[in-house]
One Martini backbone bead per residue (centre of mass of N, CA, C, O) as a GRO file, in nm:
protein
  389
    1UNK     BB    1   2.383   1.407  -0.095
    2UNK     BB    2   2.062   1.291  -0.147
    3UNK     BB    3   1.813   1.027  -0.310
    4UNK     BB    4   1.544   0.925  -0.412
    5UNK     BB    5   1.350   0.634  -0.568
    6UNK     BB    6   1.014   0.527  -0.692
    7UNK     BB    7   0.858   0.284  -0.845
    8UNK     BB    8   0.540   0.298  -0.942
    9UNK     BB    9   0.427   0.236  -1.249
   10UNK     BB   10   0.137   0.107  -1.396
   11UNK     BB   11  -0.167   0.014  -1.485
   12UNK     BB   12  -0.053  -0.198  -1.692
   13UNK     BB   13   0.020  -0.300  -1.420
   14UNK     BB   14  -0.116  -0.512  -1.132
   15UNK     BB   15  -0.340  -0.679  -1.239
   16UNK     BB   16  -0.354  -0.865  -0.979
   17UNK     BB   17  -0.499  -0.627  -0.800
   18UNK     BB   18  -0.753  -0.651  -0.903
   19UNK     BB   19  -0.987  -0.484  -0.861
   20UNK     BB   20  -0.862  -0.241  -0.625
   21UNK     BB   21  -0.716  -0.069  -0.903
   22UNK     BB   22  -0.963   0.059  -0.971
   23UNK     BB   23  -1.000   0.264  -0.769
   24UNK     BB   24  -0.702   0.271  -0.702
   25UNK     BB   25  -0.404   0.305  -0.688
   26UNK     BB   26  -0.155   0.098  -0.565
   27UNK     BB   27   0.039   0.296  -0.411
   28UNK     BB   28  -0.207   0.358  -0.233
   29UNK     BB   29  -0.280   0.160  -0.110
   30UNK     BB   30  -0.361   0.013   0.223
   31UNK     BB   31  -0.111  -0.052   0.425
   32UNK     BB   32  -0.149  -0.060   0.770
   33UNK     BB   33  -0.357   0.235   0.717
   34UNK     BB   34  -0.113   0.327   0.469
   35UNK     BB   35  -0.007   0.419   0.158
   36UNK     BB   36   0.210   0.197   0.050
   37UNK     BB   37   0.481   0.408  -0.021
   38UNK     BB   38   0.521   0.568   0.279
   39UNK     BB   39   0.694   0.338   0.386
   40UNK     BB   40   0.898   0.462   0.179
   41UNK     BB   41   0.926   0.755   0.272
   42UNK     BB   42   0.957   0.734   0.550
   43UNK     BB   43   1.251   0.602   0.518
   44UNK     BB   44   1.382   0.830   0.369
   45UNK     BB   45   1.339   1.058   0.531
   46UNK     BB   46   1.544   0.987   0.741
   47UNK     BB   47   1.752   0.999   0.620
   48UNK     BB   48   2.057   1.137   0.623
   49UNK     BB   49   2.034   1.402   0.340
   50UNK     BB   50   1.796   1.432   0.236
   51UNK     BB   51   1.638   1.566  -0.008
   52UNK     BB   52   1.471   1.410  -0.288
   53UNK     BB   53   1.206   1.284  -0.385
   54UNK     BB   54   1.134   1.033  -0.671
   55UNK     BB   55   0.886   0.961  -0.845
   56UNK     BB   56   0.824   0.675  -1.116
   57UNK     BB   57   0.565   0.660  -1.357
   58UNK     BB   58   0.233   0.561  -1.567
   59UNK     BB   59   0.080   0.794  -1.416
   60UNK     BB   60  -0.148   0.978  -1.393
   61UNK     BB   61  -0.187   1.300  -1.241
   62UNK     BB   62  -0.439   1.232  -1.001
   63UNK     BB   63  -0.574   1.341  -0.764
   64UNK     BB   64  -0.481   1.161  -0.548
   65UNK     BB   65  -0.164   1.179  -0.606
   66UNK     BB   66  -0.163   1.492  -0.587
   67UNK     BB   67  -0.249   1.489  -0.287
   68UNK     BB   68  -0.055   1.251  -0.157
   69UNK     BB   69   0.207   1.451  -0.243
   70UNK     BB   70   0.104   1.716  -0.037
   71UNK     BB   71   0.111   1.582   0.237
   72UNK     BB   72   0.369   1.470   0.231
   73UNK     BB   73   0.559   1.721   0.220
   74UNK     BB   74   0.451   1.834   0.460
   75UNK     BB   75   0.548   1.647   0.643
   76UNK     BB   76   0.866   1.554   0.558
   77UNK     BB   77   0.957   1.820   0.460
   78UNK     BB   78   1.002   1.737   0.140
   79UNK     BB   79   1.091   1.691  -0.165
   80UNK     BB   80   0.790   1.555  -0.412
   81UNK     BB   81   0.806   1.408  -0.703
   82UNK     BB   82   0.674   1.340  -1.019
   83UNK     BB   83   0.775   1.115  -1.306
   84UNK     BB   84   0.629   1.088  -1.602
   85UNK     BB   85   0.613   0.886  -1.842
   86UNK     BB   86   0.616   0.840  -2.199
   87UNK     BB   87   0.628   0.530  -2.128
   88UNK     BB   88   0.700   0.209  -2.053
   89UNK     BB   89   1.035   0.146  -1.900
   90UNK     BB   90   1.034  -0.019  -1.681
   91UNK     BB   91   1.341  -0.053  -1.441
   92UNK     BB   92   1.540   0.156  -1.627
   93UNK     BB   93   1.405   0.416  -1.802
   94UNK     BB   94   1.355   0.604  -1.602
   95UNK     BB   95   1.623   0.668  -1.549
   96UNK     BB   96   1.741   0.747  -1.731
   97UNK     BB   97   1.560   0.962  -1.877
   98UNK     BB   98   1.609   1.105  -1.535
   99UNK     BB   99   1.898   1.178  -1.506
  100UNK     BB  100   1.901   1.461  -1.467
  101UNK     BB  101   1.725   1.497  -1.212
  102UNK     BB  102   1.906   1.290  -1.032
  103UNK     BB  103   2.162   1.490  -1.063
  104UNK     BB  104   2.076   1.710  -0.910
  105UNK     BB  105   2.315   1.878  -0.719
  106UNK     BB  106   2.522   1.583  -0.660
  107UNK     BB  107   2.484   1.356  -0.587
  108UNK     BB  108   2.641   1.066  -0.393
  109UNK     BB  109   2.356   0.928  -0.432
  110UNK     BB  110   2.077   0.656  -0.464
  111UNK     BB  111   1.767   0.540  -0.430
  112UNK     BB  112   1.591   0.252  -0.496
  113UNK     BB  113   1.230   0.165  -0.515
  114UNK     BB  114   1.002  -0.052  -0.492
  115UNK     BB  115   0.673  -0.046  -0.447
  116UNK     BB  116   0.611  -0.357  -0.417
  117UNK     BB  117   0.734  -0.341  -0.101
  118UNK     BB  118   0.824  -0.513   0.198
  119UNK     BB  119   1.001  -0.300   0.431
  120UNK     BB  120   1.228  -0.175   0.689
  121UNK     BB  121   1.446  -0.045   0.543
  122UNK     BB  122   1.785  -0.021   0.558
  123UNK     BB  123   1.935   0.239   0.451
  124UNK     BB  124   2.143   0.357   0.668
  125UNK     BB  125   2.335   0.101   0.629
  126UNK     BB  126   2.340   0.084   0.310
  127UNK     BB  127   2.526   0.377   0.347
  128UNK     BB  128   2.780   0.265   0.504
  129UNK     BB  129   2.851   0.041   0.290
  130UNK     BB  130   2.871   0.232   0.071
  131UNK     BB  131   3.128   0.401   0.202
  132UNK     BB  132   3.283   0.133   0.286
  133UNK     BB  133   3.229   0.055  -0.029
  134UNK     BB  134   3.243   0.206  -0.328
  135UNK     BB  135   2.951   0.114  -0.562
  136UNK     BB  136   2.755   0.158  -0.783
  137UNK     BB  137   2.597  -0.158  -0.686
  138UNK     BB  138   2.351  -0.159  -0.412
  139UNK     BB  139   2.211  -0.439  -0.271
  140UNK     BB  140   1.928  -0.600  -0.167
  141UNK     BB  141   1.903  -0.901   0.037
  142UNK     BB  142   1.784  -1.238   0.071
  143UNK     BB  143   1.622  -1.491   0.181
  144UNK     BB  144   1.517  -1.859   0.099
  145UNK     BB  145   1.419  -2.109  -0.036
  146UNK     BB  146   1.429  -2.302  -0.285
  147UNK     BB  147   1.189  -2.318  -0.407
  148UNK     BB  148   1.121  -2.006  -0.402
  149UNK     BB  149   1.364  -1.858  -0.542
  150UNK     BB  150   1.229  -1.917  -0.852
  151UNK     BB  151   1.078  -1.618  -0.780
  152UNK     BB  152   1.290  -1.484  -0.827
  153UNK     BB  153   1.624  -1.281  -0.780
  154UNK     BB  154   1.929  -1.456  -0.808
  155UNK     BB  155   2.224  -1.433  -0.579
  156UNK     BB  156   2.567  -1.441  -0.635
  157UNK     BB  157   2.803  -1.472  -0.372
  158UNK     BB  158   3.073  -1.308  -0.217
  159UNK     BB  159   3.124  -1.388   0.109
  160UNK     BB  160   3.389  -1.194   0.167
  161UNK     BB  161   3.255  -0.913  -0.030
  162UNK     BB  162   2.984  -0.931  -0.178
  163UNK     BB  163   3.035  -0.985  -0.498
  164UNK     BB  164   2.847  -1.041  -0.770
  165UNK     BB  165   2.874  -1.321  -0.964
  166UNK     BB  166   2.539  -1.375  -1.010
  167UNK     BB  167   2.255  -1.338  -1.204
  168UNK     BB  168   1.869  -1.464  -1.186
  169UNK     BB  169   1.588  -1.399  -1.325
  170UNK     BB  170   1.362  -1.677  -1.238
  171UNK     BB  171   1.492  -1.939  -1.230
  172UNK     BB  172   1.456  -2.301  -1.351
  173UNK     BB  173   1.670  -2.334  -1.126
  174UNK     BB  174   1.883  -2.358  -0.901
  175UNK     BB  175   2.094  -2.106  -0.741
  176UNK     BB  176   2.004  -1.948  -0.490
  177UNK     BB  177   1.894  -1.807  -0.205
  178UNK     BB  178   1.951  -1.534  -0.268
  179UNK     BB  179   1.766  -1.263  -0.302
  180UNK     BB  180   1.604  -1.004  -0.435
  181UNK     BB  181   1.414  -0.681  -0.308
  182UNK     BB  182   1.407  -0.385  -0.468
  183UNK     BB  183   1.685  -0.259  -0.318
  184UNK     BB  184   1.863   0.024  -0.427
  185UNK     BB  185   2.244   0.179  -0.417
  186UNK     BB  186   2.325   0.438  -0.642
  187UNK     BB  187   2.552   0.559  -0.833
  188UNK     BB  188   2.592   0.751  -1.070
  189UNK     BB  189   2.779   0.550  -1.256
  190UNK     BB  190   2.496   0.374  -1.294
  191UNK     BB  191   2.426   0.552  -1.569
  192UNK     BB  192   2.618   0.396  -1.775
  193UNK     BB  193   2.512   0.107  -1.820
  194UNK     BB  194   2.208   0.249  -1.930
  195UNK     BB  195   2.341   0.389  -2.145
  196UNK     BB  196   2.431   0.122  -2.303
  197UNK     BB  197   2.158  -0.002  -2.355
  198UNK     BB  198   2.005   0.211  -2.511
  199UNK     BB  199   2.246   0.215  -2.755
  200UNK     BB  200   2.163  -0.083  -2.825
  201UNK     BB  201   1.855  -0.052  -2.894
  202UNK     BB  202   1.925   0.155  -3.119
  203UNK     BB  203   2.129  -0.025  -3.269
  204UNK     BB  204   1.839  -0.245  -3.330
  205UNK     BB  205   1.629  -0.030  -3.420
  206UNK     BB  206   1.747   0.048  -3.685
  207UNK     BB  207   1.662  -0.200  -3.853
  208UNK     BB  208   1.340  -0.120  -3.840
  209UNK     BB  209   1.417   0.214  -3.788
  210UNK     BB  210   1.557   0.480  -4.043
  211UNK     BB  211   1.567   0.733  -3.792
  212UNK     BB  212   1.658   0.611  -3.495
  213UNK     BB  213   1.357   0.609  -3.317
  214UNK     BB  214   1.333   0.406  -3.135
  215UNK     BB  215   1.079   0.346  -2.904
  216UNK     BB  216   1.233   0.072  -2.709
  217UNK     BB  217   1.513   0.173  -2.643
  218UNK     BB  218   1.378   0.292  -2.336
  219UNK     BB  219   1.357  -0.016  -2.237
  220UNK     BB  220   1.482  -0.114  -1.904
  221UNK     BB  221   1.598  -0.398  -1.780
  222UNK     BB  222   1.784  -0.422  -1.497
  223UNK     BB  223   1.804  -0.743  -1.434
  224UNK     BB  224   1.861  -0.832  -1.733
  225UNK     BB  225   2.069  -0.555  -1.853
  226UNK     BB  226   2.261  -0.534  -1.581
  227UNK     BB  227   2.294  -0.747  -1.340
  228UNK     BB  228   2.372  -0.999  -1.559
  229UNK     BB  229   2.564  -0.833  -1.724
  230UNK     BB  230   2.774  -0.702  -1.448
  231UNK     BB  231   2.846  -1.001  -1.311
  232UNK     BB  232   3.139  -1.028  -1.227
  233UNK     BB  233   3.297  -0.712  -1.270
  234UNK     BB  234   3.288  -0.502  -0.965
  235UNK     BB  235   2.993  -0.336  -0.971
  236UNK     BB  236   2.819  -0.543  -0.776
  237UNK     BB  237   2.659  -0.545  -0.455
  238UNK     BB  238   2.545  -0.709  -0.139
  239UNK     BB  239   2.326  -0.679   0.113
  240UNK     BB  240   2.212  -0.844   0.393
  241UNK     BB  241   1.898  -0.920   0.549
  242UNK     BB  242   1.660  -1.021   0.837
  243UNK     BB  243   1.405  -0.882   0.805
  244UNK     BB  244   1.152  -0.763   0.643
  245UNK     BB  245   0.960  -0.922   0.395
  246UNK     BB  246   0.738  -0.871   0.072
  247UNK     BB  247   0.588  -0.859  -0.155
  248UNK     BB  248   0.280  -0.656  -0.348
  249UNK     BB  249   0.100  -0.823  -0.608
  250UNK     BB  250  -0.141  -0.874  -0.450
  251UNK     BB  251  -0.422  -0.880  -0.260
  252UNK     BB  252  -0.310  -1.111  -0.067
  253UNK     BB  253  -0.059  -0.988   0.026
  254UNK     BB  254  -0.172  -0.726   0.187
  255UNK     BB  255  -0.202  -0.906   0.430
  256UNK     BB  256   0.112  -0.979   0.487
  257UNK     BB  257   0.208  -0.695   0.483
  258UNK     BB  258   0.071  -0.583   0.707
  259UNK     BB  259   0.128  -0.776   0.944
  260UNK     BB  260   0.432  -0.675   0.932
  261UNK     BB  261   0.384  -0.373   0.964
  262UNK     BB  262   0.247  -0.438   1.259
  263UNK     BB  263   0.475  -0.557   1.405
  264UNK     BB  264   0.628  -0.304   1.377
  265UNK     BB  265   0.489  -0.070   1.556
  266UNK     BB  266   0.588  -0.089   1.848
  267UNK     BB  267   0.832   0.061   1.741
  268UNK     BB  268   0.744   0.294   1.477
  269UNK     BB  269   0.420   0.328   1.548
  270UNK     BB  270   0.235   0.316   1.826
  271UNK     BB  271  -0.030   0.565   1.721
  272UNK     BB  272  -0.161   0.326   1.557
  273UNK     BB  273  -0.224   0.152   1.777
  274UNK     BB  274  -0.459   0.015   1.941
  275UNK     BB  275  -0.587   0.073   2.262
  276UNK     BB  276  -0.671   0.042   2.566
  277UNK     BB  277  -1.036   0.147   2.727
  278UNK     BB  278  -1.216   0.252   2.875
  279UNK     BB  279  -1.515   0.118   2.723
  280UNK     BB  280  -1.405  -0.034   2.494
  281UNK     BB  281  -1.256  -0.241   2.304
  282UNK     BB  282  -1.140  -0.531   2.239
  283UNK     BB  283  -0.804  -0.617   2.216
  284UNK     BB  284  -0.626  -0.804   1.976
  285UNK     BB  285  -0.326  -0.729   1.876
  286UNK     BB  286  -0.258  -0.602   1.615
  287UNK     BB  287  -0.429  -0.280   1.560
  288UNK     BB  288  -0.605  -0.104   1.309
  289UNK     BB  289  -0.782   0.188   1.301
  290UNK     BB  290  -0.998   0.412   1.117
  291UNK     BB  291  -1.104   0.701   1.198
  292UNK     BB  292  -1.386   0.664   1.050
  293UNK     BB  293  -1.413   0.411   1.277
  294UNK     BB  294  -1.694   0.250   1.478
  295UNK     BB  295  -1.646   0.115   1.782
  296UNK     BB  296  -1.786  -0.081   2.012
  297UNK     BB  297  -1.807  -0.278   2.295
  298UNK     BB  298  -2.090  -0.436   2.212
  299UNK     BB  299  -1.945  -0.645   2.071
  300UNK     BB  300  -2.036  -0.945   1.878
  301UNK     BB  301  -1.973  -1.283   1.811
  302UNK     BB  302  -2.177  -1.351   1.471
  303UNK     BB  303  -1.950  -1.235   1.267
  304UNK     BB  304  -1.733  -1.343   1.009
  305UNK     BB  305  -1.383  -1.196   0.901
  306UNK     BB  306  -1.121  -1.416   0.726
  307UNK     BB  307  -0.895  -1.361   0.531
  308UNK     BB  308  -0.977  -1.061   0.415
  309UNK     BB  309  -1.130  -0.815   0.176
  310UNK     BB  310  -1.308  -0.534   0.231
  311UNK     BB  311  -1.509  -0.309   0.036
  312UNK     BB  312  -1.592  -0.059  -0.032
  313UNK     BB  313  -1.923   0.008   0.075
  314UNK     BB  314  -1.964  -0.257   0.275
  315UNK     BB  315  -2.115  -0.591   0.359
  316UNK     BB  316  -2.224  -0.793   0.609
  317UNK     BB  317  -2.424  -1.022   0.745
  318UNK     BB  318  -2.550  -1.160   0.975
  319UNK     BB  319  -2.416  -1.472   1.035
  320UNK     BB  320  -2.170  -1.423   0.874
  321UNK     BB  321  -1.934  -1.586   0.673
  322UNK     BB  322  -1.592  -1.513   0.588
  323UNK     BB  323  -1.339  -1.675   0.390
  324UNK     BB  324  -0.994  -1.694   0.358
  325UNK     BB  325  -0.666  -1.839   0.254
  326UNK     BB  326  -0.437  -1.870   0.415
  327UNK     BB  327  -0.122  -1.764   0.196
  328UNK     BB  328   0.190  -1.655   0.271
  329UNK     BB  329   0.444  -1.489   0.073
  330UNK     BB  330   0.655  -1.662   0.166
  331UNK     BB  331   0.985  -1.730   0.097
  332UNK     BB  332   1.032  -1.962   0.378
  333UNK     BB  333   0.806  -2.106   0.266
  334UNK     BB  334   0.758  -2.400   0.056
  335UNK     BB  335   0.411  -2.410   0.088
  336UNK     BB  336   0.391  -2.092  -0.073
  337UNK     BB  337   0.185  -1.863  -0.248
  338UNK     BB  338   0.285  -1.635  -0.454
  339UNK     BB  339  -0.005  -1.498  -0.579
  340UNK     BB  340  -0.013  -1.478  -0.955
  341UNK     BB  341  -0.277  -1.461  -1.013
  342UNK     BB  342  -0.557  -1.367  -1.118
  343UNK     BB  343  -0.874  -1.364  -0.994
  344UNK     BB  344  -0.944  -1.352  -1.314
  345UNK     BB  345  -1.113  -1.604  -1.570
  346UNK     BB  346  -1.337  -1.582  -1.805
  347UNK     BB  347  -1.482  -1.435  -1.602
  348UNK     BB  348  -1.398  -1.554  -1.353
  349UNK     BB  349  -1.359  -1.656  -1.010
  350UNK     BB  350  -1.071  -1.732  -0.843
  351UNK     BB  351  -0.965  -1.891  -0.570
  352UNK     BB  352  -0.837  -1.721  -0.259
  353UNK     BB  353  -0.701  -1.521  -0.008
  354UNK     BB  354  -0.955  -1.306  -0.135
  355UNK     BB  355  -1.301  -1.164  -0.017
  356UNK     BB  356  -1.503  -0.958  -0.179
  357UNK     BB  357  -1.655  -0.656  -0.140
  358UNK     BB  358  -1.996  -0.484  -0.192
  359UNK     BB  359  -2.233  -0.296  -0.128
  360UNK     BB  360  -2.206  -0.361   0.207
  361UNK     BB  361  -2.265  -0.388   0.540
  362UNK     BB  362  -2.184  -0.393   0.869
  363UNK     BB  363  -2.292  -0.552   1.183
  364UNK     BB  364  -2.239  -0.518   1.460
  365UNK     BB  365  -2.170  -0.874   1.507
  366UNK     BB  366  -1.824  -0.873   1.453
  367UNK     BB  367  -1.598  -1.060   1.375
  368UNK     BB  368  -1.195  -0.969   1.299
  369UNK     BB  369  -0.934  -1.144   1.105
  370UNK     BB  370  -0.655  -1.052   0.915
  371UNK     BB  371  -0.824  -0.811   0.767
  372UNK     BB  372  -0.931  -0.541   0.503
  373UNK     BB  373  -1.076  -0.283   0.563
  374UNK     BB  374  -1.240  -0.003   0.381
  375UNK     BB  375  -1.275   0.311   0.403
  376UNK     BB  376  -1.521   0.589   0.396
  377UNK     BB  377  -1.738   0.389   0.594
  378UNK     BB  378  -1.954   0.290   0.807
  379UNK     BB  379  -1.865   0.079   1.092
  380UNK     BB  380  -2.073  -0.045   1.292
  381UNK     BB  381  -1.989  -0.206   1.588
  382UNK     BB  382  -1.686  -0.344   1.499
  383UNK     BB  383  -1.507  -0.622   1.583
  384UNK     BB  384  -1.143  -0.642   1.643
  385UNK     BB  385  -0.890  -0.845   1.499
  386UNK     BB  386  -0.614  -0.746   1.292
  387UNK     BB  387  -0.765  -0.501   1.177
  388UNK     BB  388  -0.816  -0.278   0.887
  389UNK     BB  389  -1.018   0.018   0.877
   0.00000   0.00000   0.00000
């Protein structure tokens, strides 16, 4: 019996991704056509044994989102629950906290899965790597290239067995091209070095409270108080991927997660893919078109919209340009900008890769490229190519 773990973080997280997550929170925004998690859920749901999905964060459980959790229950017939944190935990608070809950039935392991990350998720993989060598801690690993590399958590591991041998979350000098993924294959047993962590935070804490109920005891970064402290003591090993893969960290990099969902749809999803029709749009490349969404065939190029994401009930007028700058978050492209400041600085607007629109709508004559519309509003014969609607 298995179960997974989604750590979907909390509204204090994600403020790179504002304005988009005044609207919806980050987990549910839409990438590739549905919202961010779900691409989550859906490789956990394949997994066979698969008995329960587990989310945990710092989200009040808010109409969206437990709309969001009872048709996903429905469709992938699996149960689906939110575990909200009483304070932000981290990235390993959260698991402490509920490991009752996660061990609940006796799962022979659980995986966990960071909401912000784009990825093929080769789940079913790494749980027979699992099996055939059983070990605490299974990380998923990906290449990076050298400059790439110091944005993320680097892994030296030992060629022959794979087993981490050295971890450092963000060095500032080159370390590995291996870098983490932010997808592990968790034994129950790896709950126990996490309550060591915790018992350390507490007789820390009792320094400052002689209560002895410090309350930042609970907040565990597994990346820098698990897999760096227990690397190589032979208990953290990693599975290497080739898939596709990257954070989604900012708005703009929802464009090029999008884009890579949409290269996978041909093989996982191809009734999400726009396909032509006897007197329908012109359909150029992967395209997602959303049911709200009404494409005219009479649609002619007057006005583009390139590498942006136009905000709900939004438009653009007639022979108008919008343009952002693709720079996409690529791992292995060493001039690719990681897109991690916030939108805005000082109340201003700094530039980026994505420009947002509000309350104006789209008009009949406009080619789309690259770019994410958003639902909820008609957006009458707009010509569409890769983009989401």
């Amino acid at each position: 019996m298995l179960k997974a773990v989604i750590l979907i973080g909390g509204p204090q997280k994600g403020t790179r991704f504002r304005p988009l997550s005044f609207e919806v929170p980050k987990p549910l925004f839409p990438v590739a056509g549905v919202p961010m998690i779900q691409h989550h859920i859906e490789a956990c749901a394949q997994v066979p044994e698969m008995q329960e999905i587990l989310l945990i964060g710092f989200y009040q459980p808010d109409e969206p989102l437990t709309r969001f959790l009872e048709a996903a229950q429905q469709e992938f017939n699996l149960p689906i629950r939110y575990l909200q944190e009483f304070a932000p935990l981290g990235t390993g608070g959260g698991l402490y906290h509920f490991r009752d809950q996660i061990l609940a039935g006796g799962p022979e392991a659980f995986f966990v899965l960071n909401a912000d990350v784009c990825s093929d998720f080769p789940l079913t993989t790494m749980l027979d790597v699992h099996r055939h060598q059983p070990h605490p801690f299974l990380l998923l690993g990906t290449t990076a290239n050298r400059t790439q590399s110091l944005n993320y958590g680097c892994i030296v591991e030992n060629p022959q067995t794979h087993e981490v041998l050295h971890y450092v979350e963000k060095p500032s000098t080159f370390v590995s091209d291996i870098i983490n993924c932010g997808i592990y294959l968790f034994s129950p047993e790896a709950l126990k070095p996490l309550r060591d962590v915790f018992q350390r935070n507490q007789q820390d804490g009792q320094l400052e409270d002689s209560s002895g109920l410090w309350p930042g005891a609970g907040t565990i970064r597994l990346e820098q108080d698990v897999f760096s402290a227990l690397a190589g003591q032979g208990q953290i090993y990693v599975h290497l991927t080739d898939g596709i893969w990257s954070q989604i960290k900012s708005a703009g990099s929802a464009l090029y997660a999008s884009r890579l969902y949409l290269s996978q749809y041909q093989l996982t999803h191809p009734e999400r893919l726009a396909k032509h029709a006897p007197g329908g749009p012109r359909i150029r490349g992967n395209v997602y078109i959303h049911p709200t969404a009404k494409v005219a065939p009479s649609a002619v190029e007057h006005t583009c919209v390139l590498h942006s994401i136009v905000g709900w009930g939004s438009t653009v007028g007639r022979w108008a340009r919008v343009e952002g700058t693709p720079n996409d978050p690529n791992p292995n492209d060493p001039r690719a900008h990681m897109d991690s400041e916030s939108l805005f600085k000082d109340g201003k607007l700094l530039p980026a890769i994505t420009i947002l629109g509000c309350r104006v709508r789209i008009p009949a004559e406009v080619l789309i490229l690259n770019s994410i519309v958003l639902p909820h509003k008609e957006l009458s014969r707009s010509f569409t190519n890769q983009i989401i609607l």
